[in-house]
Structure formats: C-alpha cells, structure tokens
Phi, psi and omega in degrees: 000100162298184189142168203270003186336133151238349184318147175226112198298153200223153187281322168232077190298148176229081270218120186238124187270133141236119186210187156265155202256148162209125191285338172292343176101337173278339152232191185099185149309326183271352112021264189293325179263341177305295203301335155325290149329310183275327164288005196060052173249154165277039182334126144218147172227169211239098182268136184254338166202145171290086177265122185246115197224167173189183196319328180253348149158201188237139196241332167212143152260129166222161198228110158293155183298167202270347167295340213247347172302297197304325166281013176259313172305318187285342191285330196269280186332316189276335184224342198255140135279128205263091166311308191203143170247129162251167194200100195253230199304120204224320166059316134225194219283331195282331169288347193261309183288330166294330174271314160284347166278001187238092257107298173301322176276309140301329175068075164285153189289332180217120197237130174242115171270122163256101192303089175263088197250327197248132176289142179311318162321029171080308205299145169272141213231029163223172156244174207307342187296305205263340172301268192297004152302323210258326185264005138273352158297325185326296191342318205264000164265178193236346156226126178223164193221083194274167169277167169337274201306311177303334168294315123351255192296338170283339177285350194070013178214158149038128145297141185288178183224348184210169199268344176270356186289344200241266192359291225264329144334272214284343160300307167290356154305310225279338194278290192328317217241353186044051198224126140320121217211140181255115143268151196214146200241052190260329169331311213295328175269007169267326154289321169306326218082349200299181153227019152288156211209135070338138145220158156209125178316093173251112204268127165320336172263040151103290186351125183214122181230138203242143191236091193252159180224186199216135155298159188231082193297113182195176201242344183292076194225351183292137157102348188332313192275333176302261222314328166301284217251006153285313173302314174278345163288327178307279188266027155272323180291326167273328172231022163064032183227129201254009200262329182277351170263320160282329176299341192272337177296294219280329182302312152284344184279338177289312182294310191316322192269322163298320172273049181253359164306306180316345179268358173086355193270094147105141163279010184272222147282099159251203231268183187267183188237120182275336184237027184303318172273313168312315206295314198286314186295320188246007177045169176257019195284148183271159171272107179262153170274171194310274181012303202272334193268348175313297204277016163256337186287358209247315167302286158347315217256342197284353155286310172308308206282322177282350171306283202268357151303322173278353182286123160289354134325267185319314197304321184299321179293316194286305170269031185075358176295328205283115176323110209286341170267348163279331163303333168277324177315311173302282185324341167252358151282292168350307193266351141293319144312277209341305193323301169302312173293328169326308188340296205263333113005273132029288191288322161325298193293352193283318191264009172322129208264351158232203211231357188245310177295301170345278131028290182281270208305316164311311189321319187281331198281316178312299193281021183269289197291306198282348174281348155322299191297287194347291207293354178265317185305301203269338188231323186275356206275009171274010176251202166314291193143174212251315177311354190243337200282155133302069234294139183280184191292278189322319163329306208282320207274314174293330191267353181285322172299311174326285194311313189292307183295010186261319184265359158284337154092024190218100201295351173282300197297327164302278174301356173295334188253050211219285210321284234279002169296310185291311201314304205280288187328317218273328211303281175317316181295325184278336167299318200279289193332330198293335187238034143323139185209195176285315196264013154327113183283000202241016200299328175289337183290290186315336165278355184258335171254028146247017162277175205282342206271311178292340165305320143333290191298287176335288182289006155246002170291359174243345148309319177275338141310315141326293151352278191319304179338289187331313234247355148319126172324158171314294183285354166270335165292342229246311162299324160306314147337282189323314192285331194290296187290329164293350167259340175292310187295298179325316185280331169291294183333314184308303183268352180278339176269348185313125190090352168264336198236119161275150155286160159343280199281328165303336194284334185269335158299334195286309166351276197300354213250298192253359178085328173287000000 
C-alpha cells in the first residue's frame, strides 16, 4: 500500500487530535485521546470547537477565535515532536485554513482526516465555502476516512449506492488528491439491511485492499468515526504500515464496540467502551518494582520478625546465657533442615531461567550441605549425631512445605519460599553479630550469620526474588507472597522449638545436670 508515509515507527507515538469536544466523553477529542491511549499512543489535543452534545445529539457549538486555534498548535508544535495528527470536526473556512497552514509548516510525518461534514440526521454540517476548503485540505494529508455521504461530497458527485460504486468514488478522491482515502460501507449496509460491513484501503496508484466486517447489532456506534481514525494515526506511527494498521484498528475498534453497551452511558447512541480489551486482558493492578515489593513483604513479615525477637532462645543465643545443650539441640534439627533444604536449592537451579541465577541458588545448595558437615564436626560431634536425632514436628512441617512447593514446579513461587531462610537469619544474625565477643561460647553461630559474605549472599537472593515478583503475573505474585509467609511462620515455629527437642543423649546429660 503506497501512499506519502514518512514515519519511523516508533513503540510510543505520539498523537495530536485537533477537534471538538464532547462533555459526554464519547467523541470528539475526548474520544480521540481514550483511542489513542488505547493503541498505544500519547493523545494530546488541539480543540477546535465547544460542542454542547451528549448521546442523542447536539445542542450548541461556540468556535473559540482562530487566533487562540494557532495558538494551541504552535503550543504543541513549538515544544512536543509530533508523530501523527488526526483531524476531526474543523467547522469553518478560517479553521480549515489555520489548520493547513500550521500543517505546511510543521509537516507532521502523519495527518489522518476524518471530514466531518454530514450530521447523523443527514444535515450538511458545512457550507459550500467550507465544503471546498476542506476538500483542499485533503491534499495536504496521508489519510482520510469519509463515510458513504462524505466521500460523496468530496468527489463531488452523486452518494454511491452500491459498493463497487464507493470503490470507484473513493479511487478518484484518492488519485485527484494524492491521498490515501479509507472507504467504508457500513451506511451501505445499513440500507440494504445486510450485515456485511466492507471496508478498503485506496492508495493514489490504484492499490486497493479490502477489508471485511459484521455489523454489530448495538445501539453503542457514537464517535465511531473520531475513534477510527484517531486509532489508525496510532497505529500507522507504530507500525509505518497503513494496511496493517487498519486491519488491527477495525479489530479493535470492533471489541469496543461490542462491549460498549456495557458502560451504561446516555439514553442516546451511546459511546464505545475504548478500553474494553485492556480491562479484560491487562487488568487494573499496578506492576510494582522490586524495590516496592522488598519493602512491602518486609513489612508482611514484621509481626514473624518481632515473634523472634522475642524468643527466649534467640535472646539466650544472643547474650550468651543459652544452655549449651538446647543450642546443640537446636543445631541438629538444623542440620536436618539443611539436608533437605540443599535439596530444594538444588531444585531451584535446575529451574532457574539464567545461568546466573542457576549459579547462585547451586551455591547456596553446596553451602547448605557443607554447613551441615561443619556443624556435625564442630558441635554434634560429642553428642550421638544428627542419625540419632528425631526430626521435631516443626522440622518435619517446615521441610514438607519446602518439598511440596518444589514439586509444584513453578519456580518464582519456589525461590519466594527459599528467601526467609536467608532473609530472617541474616536480619537476626547481623543484629545479634553486634554483641559478639572472644569468650562468646555462641561466637562461631554469630560470626557466621552476621558476617559481609552472607549479607552478600542474602541481598542477592531477595534481588532475585523480589525481580521475579515485579516482573510476575498478579496471581503469581500473589502466590509467591502466600509461599514467603509460610516460611516466614516456619522459621518462627523453628526457633520457638529450639531447645525443646533434645537429642537422646543431649536429653540425658540435660537430665542430669538440672534433675529433671
């Protein structure tokens, strides 16, 4: 499809309506910036007349003076670069001429007119002065998109009556004028009764691409032509293509229109619903960044956090008080943990979606096992071993969660329930680490989780978690979350049994020691 394209498709075009306003919202400019929006453009306007309208028709026009028109173009013109103009309701000969003249002089790379000449009542809603102003504007554009009767007056002859009849109409607009010209037959089929809908693209050398539709029984048809051809200045600036851009325009301009009953607006025509496929498809949930979901899951969590502040464990580990044998104790359900959490470490990297993540999370499973061995060599190895111990409940609950969510296979939702292994420990260990001292008996737990390498290791296992979150579906975030707090409960349960599950041979030196 030829035609005068000067464009360099761009991901977010940026699309200037010069119109008429309608206070109900369904044409017009305000129209024109919904459809905008909605094709993936940056809508600004230019008002060109005050129309006081609403669903059943118009009721006053007042046209600010044409001085204060140039000065809303040039406002735009002078600080925005201008991707695509659309150009609607122009109303008379001195606005038709103020608008081409600041068109010759900016050159936007794409001007789409929709000739907003004939009222639905029929009525001609220009006079001849301004009829033939308007059809040298054609000239000055890269599309226009009249209905039957408007194709009609710009050809100057006769309304077509039949569809190759409109064909052969809108080729001599588009040759006389060095214009693309979109024709469209839905009048046609509104007289006949069909439910065929046509439309075709006709390139001044003759080209012609045909387009088909269905009528759409509804009564939701206001703005129908604003909303068009706002859409197709959108989406010819993304995709420098005009055939393909009107077929996604008719697609979309089609769901809009079936669901446009649904908003309920006006006892009239009323309007299309312009964001009918965004609602359903993109929903209205904000995307949050990493940043934001660190500090709200951190926040989720400050009831679990202020929980293990409080533990007469933790407080015992921390100033040194903690009974040497509840503390090993602790360390061999620990060390039973690992085993199992390496696993699923483990399992993490297999699914990892890069080769960096991969990476981290083996890392983590190796040093899951060797801190295993460690802690059976330096602390279990005067009691039975960790094979004599009895894995506690809470042990048993926490790694059954682990495991189940590992075998659900959905790898954000895994490592989401991997962080508070890291999170909570480095939180309590850098806190603790402070009152560290030489004759600390509990000084190696404490140099090990408040030192610089595992806080490393920490922030970046909740950068990669945190990624994912962002960059996750609703319902995937929503699960990931659900798995975070359940290991976030685990790890409180965890340090509240600590000291409770003796091993065997730790329970009978503890016997003995205190008489119970």
């Amino acid at each position: 499809m030829s035609g005068r394209l000067r464009v360099v498709p761009r991901a977010v075009p940026r699309v200037l309506s010069v119109a008429g306003t309608d206070p109900t919202g369904g044409a017009g400019v305000q129209a024109d910036l919904k459809s905008i929006a909605a094709n993936g453009g940056y809508g600004m306007a230019v008002v060109t007349a005050l129309v006081a309208q609403n669903t059943r028709g118009v009721r006053a026009v007042h046209m600010p003076p044409v001085e204060f028109l140039a000065q809303q173009l040039d406002a735009v013109s002078d600080d925005v670069a201008i991707d695509a103009v659309k150009i609607g309701m122009l109303g008379t000969v001195e606005v038709i001429h103020a608008v081409e003249e600041w068109l010759v002089r900016v050159r936007p790379p794409v001007v789409v007119l929709d000739p907003v000449m004939i009222a639905t009542s029929g009525d001609r809603l220009l006079d001849r002065e301004a009829e033939e102003a308007l059809r040298a504007l054609v000239a000055r554009v890269d599309l226009v998109t009249p209905n039957i009767p408007e194709l009609a007056i710009l050809a100057g002859e006769p309304v077509a009556t039949g569809w190759d009849e409109v064909l052969a109409q809108a080729a001599r607009v588009a040759d006389r004028h060095g214009v693309c010209v979109l024709a469209k037959g839905g009048h046609l089929g509104r007289e006949d009764g069909g439910q065929r809908m046509p439309d075709a693209l006709v390139s001044p050398d003759g080209d012609v691409v045909e387009f088909s539709g269905i009528r759409i029984d509804t009564s939701n048809t206001h703005g129908t032509g604003c909303s068009l051809s706002a859409a197709l200045a959108t989406r010819v600036a993304r995709t420098g293509d005009w055939a393909t851009a009107t077929a996604e325009t008719k697609r979309w301009l089609a769901e809009s229109i079936r669901h446009g009953a649904e908003l309920e607006v006006g006892h009239g025509n009323g309007p299309v619903s312009h964001f009918a496929g965004l609602w359903a498809r993109g929903g209205l949930s904000t995307r949050p960044t990493p940043e934001a979901v660190r500090n709200d899951w951190w926040e989720e969590i400050a009831t679990e956090r202020a929980a293990i502040d409080a533990l007469p464990f933790v407080r015992g580990l921390g100033d040194g008080t903690l009974a040497r044998d509840e503390f090993t104790a602790y360390l061999a359900q620990d060390a039973l943990y690992l085993r199992d959490y390496a696993r699923v470490l483990a399992e993490a990297s297999r699914r990892a979606p890069d080769q960096e993540a991969q990476a981290f999370w083996a890392l983590g499973a190796h040093g899951a096992l060797a801190a295993e061995m460690q802690l059976h060599e330096s602390w279990l190895g005067e009691s039975a071993g960790t094979d004599a111990v009895t894995p506690a409940p809470v042990t048993v609950a926490y790694l059954d969660h682990l495991l189940a969510v590992a075998a659900r296979g959905d790898y954000a939702v895994l490592i989401a329930g991997l962080l508070p292994c890291f999170w909570l420990y480095q939180d309590v260990g850098t806190r603790l680490h402070a009152l560290s001292h030489a004759d600390h008996p509990y000084r190696s737990w404490l140099d090990t989780y408040g030192d610089a390498a595992f806080a490393a290791s920490t922030a970046r296992a909740i950068e990669i978690v945190t990624t994912a979150a962002a960059a996750a579906d609703e319902g995937t975030r929503a699960a990931m979350l659900g798995a975070f707090l359940r290991s976030s409960r685990h790890e409180v349960a965890f340090f509240a049994e600590a000291g409770k599950t003796l091993a065997p041979a730790a329970r009978q030196r503890h016997a003995i020691v205190t008489g119970l």
